[in-house]
N, CA, C and O atoms as a MOPAC input file, in Angstrom:
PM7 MOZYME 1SCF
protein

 N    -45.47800 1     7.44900 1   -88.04200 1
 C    -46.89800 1     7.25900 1   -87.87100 1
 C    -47.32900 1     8.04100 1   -86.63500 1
 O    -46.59100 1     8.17800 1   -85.65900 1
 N    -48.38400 1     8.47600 1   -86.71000 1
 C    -48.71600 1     9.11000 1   -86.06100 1
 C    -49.54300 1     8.67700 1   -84.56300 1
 O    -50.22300 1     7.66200 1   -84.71500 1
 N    -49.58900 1     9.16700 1   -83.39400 1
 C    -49.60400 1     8.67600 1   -82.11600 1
 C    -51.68200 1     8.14000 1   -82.02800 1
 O    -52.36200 1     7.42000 1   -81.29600 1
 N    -51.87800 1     8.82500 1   -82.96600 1
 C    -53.61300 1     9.28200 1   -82.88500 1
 C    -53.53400 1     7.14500 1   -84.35200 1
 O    -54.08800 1     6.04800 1   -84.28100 1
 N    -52.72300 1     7.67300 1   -85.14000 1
 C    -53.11600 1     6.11100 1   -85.96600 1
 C    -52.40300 1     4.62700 1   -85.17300 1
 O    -52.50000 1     3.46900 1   -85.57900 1
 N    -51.88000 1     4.98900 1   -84.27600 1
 C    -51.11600 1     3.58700 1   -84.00500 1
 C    -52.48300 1     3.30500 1   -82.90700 1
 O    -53.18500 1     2.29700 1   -82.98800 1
 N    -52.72100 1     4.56800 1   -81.73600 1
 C    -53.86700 1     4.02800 1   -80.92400 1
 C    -55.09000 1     3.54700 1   -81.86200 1
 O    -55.74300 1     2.58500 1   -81.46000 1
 N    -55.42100 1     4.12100 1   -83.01800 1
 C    -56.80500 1     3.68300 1   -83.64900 1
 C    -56.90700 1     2.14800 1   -84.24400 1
 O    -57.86300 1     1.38000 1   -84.13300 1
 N    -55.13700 1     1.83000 1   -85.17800 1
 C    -55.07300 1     0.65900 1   -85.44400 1
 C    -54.75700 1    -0.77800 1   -83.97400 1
 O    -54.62600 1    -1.97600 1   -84.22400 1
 N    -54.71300 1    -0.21000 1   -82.69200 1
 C    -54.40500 1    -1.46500 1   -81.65200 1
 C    -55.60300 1    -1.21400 1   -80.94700 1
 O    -55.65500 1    -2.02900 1   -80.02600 1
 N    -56.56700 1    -0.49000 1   -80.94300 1
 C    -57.35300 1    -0.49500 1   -80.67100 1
 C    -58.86700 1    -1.03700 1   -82.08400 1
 O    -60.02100 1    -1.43700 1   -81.93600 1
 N    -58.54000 1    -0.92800 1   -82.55100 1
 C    -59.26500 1    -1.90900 1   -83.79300 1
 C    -58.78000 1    -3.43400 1   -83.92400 1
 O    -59.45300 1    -4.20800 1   -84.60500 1
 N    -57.52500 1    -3.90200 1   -83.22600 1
 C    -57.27800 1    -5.01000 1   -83.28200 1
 C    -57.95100 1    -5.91400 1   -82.22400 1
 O    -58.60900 1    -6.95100 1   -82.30400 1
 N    -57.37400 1    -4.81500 1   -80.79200 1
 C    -58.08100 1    -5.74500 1   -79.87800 1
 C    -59.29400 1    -6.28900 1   -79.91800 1
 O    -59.64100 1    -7.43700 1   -79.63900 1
 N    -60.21400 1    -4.93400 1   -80.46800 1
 C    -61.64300 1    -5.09300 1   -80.63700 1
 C    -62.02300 1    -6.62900 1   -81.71000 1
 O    -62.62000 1    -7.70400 1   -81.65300 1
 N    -61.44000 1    -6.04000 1   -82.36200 1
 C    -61.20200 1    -7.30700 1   -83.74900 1
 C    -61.18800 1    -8.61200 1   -83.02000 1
 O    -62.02200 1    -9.49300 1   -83.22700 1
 N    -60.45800 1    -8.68000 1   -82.37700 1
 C    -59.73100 1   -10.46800 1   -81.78700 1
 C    -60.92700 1   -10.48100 1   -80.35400 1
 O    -61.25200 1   -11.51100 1   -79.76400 1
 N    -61.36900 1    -9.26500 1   -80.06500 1
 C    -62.45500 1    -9.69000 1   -79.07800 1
 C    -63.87900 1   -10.74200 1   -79.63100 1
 O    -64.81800 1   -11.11500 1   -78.92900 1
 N    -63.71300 1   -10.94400 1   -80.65000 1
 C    -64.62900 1   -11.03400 1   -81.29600 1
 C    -64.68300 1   -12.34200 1   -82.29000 1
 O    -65.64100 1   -12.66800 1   -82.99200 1
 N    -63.28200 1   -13.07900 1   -82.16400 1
 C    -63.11600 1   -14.34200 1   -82.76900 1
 C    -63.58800 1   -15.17700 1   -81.90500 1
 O    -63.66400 1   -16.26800 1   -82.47000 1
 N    -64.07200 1   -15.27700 1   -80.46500 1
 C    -64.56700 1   -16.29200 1   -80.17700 1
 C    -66.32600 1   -16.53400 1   -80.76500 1
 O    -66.87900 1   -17.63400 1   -80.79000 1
 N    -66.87300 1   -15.41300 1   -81.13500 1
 C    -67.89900 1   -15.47300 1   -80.72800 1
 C    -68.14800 1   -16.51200 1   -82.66300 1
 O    -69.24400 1   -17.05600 1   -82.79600 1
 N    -67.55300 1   -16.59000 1   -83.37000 1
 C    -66.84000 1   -17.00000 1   -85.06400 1
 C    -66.52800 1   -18.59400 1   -84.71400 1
 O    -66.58700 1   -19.36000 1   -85.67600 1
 N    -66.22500 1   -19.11400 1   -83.51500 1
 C    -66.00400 1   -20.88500 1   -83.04500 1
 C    -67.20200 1   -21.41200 1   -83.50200 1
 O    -68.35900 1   -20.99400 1   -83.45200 1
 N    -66.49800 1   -22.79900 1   -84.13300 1
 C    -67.80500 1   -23.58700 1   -84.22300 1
 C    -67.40000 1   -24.56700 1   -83.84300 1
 O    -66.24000 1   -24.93200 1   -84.03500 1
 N    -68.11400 1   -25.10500 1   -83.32500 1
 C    -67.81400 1   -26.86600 1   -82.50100 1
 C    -69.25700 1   -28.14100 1   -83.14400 1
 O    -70.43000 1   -27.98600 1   -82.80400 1
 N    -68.88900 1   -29.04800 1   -83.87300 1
 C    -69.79400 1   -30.24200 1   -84.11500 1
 C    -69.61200 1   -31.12700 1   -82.96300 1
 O    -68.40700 1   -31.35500 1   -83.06300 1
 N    -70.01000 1   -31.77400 1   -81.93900 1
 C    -69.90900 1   -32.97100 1   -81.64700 1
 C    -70.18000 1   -34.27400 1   -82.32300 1
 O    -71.24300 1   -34.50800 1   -82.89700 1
 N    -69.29900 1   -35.01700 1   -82.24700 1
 C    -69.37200 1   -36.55900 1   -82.99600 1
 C    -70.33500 1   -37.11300 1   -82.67500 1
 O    -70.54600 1   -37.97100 1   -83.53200 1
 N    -71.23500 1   -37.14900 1   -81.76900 1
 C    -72.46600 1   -38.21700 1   -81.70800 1
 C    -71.82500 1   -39.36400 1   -80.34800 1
 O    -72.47900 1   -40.10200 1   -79.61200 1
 N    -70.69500 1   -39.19100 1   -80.39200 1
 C    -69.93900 1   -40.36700 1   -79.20200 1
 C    -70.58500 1   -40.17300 1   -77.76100 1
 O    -70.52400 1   -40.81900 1   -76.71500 1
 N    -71.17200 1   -39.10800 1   -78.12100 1
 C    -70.97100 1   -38.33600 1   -76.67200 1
 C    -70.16900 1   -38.38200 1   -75.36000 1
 O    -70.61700 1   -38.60000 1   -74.23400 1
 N    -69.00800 1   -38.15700 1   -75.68900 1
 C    -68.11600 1   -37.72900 1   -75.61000 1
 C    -67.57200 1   -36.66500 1   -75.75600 1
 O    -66.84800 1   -36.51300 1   -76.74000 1
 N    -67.80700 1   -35.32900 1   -74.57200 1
 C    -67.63400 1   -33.58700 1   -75.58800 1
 C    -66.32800 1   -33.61800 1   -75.50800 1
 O    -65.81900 1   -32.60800 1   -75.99400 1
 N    -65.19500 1   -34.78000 1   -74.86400 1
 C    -63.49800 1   -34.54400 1   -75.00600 1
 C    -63.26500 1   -34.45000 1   -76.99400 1
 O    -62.78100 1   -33.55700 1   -77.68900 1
 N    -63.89900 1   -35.88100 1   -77.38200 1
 C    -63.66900 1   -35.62600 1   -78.71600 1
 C    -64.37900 1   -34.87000 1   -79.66400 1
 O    -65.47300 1   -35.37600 1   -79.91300 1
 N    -64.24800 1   -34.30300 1   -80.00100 1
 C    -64.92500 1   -33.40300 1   -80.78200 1
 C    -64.21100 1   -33.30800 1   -82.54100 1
 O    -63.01000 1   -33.28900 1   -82.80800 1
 N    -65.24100 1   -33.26500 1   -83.42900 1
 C    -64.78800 1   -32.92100 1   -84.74800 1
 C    -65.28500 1   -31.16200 1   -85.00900 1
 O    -66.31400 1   -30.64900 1   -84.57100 1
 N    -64.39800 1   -30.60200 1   -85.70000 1
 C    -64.10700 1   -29.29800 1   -85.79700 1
 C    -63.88900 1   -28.93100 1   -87.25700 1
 O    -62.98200 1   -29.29000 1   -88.00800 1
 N    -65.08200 1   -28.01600 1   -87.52100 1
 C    -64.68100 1   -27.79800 1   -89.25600 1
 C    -64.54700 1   -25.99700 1   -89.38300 1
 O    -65.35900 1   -25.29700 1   -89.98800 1
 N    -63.22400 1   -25.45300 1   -88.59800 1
 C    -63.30600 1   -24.11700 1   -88.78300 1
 C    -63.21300 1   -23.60300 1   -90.11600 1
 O    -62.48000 1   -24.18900 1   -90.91200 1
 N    -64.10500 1   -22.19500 1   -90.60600 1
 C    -64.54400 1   -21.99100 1   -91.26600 1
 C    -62.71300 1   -21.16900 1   -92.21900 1
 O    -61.64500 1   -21.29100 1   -91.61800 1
 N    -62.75700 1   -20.56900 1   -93.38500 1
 C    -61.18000 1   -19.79900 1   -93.78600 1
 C    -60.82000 1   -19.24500 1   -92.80700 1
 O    -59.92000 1   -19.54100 1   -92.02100 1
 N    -61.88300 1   -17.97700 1   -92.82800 1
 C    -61.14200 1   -16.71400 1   -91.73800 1
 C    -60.78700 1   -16.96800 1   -90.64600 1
 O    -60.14300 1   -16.03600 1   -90.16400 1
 N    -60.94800 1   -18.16900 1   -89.72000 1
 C    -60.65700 1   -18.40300 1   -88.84100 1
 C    -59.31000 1   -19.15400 1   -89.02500 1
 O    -58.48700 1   -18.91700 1   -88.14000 1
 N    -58.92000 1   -20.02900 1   -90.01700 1
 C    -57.70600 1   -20.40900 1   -90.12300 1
 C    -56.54000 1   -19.42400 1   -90.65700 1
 O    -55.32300 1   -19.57700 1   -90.55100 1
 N    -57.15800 1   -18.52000 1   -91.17600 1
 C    -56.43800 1   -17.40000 1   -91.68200 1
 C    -55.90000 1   -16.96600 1   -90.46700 1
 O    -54.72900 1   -17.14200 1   -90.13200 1
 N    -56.75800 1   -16.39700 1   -89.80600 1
 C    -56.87000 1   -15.53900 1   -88.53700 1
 C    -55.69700 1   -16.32200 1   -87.47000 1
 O    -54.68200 1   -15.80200 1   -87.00700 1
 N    -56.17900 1   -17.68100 1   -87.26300 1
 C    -54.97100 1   -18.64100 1   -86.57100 1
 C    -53.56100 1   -18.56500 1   -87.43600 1
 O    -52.53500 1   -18.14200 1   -86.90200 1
 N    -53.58400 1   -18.90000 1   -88.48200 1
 C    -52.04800 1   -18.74600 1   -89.00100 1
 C    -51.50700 1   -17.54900 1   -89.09700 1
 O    -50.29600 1   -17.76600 1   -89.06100 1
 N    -51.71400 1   -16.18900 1   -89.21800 1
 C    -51.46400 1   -14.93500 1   -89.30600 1
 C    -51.04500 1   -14.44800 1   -87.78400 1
 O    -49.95200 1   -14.07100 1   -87.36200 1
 N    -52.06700 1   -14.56600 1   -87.24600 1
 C    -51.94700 1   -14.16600 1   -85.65900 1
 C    -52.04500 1   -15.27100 1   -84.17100 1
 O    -51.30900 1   -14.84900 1   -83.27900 1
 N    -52.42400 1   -15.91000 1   -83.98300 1
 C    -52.50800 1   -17.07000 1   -83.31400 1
 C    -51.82900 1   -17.64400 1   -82.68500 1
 O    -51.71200 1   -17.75600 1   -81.46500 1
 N    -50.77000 1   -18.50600 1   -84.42100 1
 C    -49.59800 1   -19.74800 1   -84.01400 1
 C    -48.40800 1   -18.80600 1   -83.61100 1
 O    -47.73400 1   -19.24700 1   -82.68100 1
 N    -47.91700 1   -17.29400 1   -84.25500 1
 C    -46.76800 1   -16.84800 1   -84.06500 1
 C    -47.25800 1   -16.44300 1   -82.35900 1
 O    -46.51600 1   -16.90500 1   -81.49300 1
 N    -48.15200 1   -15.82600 1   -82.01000 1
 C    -47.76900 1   -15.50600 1   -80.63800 1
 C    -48.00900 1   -16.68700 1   -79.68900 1
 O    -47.54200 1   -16.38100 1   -78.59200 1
 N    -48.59800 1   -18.02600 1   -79.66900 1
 C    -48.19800 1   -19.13100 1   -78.94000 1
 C    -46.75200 1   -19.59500 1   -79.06800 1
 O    -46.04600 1   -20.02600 1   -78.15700 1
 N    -46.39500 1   -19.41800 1   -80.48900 1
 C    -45.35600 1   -20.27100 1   -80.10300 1
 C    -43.76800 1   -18.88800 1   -80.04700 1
 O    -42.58200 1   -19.13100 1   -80.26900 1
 N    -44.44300 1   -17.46800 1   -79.65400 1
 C    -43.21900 1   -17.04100 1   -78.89500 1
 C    -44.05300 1   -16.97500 1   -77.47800 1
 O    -43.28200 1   -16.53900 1   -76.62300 1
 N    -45.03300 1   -17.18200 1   -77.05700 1
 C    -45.40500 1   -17.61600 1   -75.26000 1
 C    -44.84100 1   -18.64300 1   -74.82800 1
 O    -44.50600 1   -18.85200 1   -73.66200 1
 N    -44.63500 1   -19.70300 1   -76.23100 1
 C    -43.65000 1   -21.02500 1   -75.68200 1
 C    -42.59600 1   -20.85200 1   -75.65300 1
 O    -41.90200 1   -21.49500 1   -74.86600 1
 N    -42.06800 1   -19.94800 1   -76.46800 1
 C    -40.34900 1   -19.45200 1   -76.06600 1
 C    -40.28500 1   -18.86000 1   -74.99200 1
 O    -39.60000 1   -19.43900 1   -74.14900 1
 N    -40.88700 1   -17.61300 1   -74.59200 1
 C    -40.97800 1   -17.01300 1   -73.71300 1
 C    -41.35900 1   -17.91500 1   -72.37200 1
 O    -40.36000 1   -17.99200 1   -71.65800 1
 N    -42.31900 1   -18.51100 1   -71.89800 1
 C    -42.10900 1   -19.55500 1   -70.98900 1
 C    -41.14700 1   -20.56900 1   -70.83400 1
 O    -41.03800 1   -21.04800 1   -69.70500 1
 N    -40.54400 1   -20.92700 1   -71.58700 1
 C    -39.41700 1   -21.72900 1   -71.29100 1
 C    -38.40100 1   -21.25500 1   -70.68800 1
 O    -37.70500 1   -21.74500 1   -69.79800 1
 N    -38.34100 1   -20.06400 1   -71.33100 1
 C    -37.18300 1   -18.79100 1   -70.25000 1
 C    -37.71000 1   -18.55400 1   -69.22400 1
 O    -36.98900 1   -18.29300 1   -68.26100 1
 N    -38.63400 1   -18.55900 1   -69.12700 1
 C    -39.58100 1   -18.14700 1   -67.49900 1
 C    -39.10600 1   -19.72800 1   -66.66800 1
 O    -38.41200 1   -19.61200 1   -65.65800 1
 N    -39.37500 1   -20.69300 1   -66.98300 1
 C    -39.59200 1   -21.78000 1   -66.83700 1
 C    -38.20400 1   -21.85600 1   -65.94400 1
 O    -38.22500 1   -22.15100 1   -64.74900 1
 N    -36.96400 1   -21.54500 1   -66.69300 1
 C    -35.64400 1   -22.20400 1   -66.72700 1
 C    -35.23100 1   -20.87100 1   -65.36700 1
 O    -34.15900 1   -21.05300 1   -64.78900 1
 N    -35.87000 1   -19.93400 1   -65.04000 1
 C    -35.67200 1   -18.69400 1   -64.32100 1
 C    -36.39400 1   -18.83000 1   -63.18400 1
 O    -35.89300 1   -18.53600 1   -62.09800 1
 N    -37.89200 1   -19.37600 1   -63.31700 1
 C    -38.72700 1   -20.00400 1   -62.41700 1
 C    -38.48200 1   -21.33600 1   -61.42900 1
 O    -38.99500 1   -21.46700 1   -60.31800 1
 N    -37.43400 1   -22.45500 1   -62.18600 1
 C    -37.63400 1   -23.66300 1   -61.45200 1
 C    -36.97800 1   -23.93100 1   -60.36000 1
 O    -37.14800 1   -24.97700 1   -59.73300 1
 N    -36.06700 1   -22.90700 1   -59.98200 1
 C    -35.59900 1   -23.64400 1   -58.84100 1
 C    -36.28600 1   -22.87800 1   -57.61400 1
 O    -35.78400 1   -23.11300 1   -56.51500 1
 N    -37.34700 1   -22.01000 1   -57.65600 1
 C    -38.10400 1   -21.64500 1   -56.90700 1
 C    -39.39200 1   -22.39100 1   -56.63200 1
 O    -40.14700 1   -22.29000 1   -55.66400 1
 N    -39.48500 1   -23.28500 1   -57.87500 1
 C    -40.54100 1   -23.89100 1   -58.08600 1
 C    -40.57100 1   -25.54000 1   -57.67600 1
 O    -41.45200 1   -26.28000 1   -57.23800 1
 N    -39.26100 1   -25.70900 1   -58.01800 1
 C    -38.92800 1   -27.11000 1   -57.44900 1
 C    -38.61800 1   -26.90500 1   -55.93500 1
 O    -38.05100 1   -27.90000 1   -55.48400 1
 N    -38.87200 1   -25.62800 1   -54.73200 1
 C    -38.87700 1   -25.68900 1   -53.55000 1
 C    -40.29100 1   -25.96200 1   -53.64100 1
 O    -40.74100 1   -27.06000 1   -53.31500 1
 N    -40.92500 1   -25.13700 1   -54.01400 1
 C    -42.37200 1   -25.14000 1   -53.67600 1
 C    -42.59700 1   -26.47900 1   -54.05400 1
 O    -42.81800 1   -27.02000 1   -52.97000 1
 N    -42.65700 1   -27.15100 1   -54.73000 1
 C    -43.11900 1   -28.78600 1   -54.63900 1
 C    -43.83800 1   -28.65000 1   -55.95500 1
 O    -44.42100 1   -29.70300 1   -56.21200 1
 N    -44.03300 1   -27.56400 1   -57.04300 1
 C    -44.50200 1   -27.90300 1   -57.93400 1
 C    -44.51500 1   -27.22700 1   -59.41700 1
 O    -45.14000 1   -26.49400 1   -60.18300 1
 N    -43.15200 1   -28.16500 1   -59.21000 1
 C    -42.23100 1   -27.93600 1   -60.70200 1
 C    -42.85400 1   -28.48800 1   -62.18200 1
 O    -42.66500 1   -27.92200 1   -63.25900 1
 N    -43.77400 1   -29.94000 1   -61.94200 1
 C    -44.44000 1   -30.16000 1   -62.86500 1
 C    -45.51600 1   -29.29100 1   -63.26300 1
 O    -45.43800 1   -28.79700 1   -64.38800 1
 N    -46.30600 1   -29.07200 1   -62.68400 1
 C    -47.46400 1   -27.91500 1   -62.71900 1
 C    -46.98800 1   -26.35300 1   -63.33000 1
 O    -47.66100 1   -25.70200 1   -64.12900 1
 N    -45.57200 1   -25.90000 1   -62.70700 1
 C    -44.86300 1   -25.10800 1   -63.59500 1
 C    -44.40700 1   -24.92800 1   -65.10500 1
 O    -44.42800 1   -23.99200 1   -65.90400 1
 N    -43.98900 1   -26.23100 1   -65.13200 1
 C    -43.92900 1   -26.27400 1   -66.33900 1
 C    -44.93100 1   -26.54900 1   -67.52400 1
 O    -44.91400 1   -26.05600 1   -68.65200 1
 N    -45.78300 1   -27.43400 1   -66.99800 1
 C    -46.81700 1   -27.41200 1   -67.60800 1
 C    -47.96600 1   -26.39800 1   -68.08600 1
 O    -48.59400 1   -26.51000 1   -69.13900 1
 N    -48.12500 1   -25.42200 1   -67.15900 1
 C    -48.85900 1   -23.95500 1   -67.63200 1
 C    -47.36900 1   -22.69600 1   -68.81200 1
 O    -47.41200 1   -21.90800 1   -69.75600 1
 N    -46.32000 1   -23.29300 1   -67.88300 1
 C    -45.40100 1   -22.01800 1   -68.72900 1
 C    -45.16900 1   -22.68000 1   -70.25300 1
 O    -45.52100 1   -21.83800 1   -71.07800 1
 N    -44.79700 1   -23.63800 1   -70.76100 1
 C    -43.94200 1   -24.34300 1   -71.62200 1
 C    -45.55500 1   -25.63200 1   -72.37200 1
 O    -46.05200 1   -25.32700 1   -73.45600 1
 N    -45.96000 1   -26.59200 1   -71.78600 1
 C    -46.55400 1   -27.37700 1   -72.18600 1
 C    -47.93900 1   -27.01600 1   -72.97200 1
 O    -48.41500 1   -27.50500 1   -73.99600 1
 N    -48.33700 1   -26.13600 1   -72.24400 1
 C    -49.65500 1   -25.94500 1   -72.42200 1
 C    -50.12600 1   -24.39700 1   -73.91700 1
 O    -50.97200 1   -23.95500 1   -74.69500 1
 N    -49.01600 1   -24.28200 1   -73.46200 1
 C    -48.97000 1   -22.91900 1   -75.11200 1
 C    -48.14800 1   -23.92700 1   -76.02800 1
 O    -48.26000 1   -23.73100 1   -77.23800 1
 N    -47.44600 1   -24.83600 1   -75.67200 1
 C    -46.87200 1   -25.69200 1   -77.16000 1
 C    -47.74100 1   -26.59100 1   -77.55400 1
 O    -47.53300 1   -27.25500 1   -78.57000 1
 N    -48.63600 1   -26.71300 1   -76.94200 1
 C    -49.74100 1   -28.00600 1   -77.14800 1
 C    -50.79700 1   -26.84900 1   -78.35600 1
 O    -51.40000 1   -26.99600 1   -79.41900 1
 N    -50.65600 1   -26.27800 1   -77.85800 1
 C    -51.86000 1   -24.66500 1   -78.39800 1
 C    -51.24000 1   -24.56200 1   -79.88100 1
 O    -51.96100 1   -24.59200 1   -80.87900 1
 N    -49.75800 1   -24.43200 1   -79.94100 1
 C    -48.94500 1   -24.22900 1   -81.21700 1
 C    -48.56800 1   -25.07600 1   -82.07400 1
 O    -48.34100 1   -24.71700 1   -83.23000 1
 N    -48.42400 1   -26.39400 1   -81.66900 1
 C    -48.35300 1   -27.12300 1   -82.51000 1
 C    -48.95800 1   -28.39300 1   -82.71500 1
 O    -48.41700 1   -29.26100 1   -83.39900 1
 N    -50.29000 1   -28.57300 1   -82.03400 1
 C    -50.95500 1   -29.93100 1   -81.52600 1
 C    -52.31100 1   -29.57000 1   -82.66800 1
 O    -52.72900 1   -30.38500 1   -83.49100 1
 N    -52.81400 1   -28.25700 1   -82.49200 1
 C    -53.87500 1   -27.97000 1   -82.74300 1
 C    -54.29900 1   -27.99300 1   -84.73400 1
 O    -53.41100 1   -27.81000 1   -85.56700 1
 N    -55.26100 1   -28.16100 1   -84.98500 1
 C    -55.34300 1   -27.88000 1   -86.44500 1
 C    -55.29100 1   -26.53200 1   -86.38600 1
 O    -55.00700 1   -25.72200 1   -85.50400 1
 N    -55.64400 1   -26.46600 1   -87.57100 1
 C    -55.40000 1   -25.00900 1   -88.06500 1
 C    -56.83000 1   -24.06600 1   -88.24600 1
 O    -57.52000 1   -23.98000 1   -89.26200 1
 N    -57.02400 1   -23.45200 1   -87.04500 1
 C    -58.19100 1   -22.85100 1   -86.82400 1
 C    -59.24800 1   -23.32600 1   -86.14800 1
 O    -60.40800 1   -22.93200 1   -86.26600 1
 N    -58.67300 1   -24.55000 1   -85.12200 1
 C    -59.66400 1   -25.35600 1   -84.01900 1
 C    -59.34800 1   -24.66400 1   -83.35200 1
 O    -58.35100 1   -23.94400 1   -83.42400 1
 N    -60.53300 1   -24.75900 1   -82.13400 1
 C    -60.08200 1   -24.34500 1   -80.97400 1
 C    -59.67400 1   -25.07800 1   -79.48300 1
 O    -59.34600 1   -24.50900 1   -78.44200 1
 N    -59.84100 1   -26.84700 1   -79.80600 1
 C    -59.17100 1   -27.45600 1   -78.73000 1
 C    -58.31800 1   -28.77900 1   -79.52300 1
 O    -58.73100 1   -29.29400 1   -80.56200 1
 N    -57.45300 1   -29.06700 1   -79.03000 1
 C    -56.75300 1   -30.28400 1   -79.40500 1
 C    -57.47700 1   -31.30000 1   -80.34300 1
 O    -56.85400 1   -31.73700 1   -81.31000 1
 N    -58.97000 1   -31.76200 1   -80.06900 1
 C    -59.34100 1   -32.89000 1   -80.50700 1
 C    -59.11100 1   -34.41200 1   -79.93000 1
 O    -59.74200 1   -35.41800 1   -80.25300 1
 N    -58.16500 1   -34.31800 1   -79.10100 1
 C    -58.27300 1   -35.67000 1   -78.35100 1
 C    -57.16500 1   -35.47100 1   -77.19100 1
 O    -56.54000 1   -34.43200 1   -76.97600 1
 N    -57.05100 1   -36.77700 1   -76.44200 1
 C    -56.56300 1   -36.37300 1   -75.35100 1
 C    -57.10300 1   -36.10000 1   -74.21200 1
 O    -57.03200 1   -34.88900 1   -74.00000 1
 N    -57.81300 1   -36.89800 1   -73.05200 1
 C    -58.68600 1   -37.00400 1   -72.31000 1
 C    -58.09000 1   -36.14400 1   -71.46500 1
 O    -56.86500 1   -36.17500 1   -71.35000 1
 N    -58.93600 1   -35.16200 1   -70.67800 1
 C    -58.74600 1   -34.23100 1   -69.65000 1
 C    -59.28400 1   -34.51500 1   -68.34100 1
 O    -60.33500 1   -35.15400 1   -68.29700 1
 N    -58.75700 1   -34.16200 1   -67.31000 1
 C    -59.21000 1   -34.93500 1   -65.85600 1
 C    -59.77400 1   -34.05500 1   -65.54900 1
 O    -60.37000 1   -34.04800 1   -64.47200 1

């Protein structure tokens, strides 16, 4: 393949995925409550999440866990090994396997 089609196709992607947020839809329940939220993403967006989405969260969650396991004993000086782990490992597995399929936040689970 040629150097001129690989830049045209990753550069049509990025553009592409620049552009799935603006495709979110969010209902609020009426609880008012904006933690809970009901979420009715539309195909392409679940398409879009299962195709591209879940595979690269859940190799950021592989990949952080190796960071994680390479990171902690630098991190357990610094005093904050939980917080480490929680951005490298917790927080992309929560993304990969917590989420429906084509939401864009958890759905429950109170945040401080």
């Amino acid at each position: 393949m040629s150097p001129f089609r690989i830049l045209a196709a990753t550069l049509a992607l990025f553009f592409g995925l620049q552009m799935t947020p603006a495709f979110a839809q969010t209902e609020a329940t009426g609880s008012g409550d904006p933690v809970y939220q009901i979420q009715n993403p539309p195909a392409f967006a679940m398409i879009g999440d299962l195709i591209v989405a879940r595979p690269l969260l859940i190799a950021a969650t592989i990949i952080g866990a190796g960071l994680f396991v390479i990171a902690s004993p630098f991190a357990a000086a610094g005093g904050n090994l939980g917080a480490t782990g929680k951005a490298l490992v917790v927080d992309p597995g929560k993304a990969a396997f917590v989420r429906c399929l084509g939401c864009t936040t958890s759905g429950y689970g109170k945040q401080d």
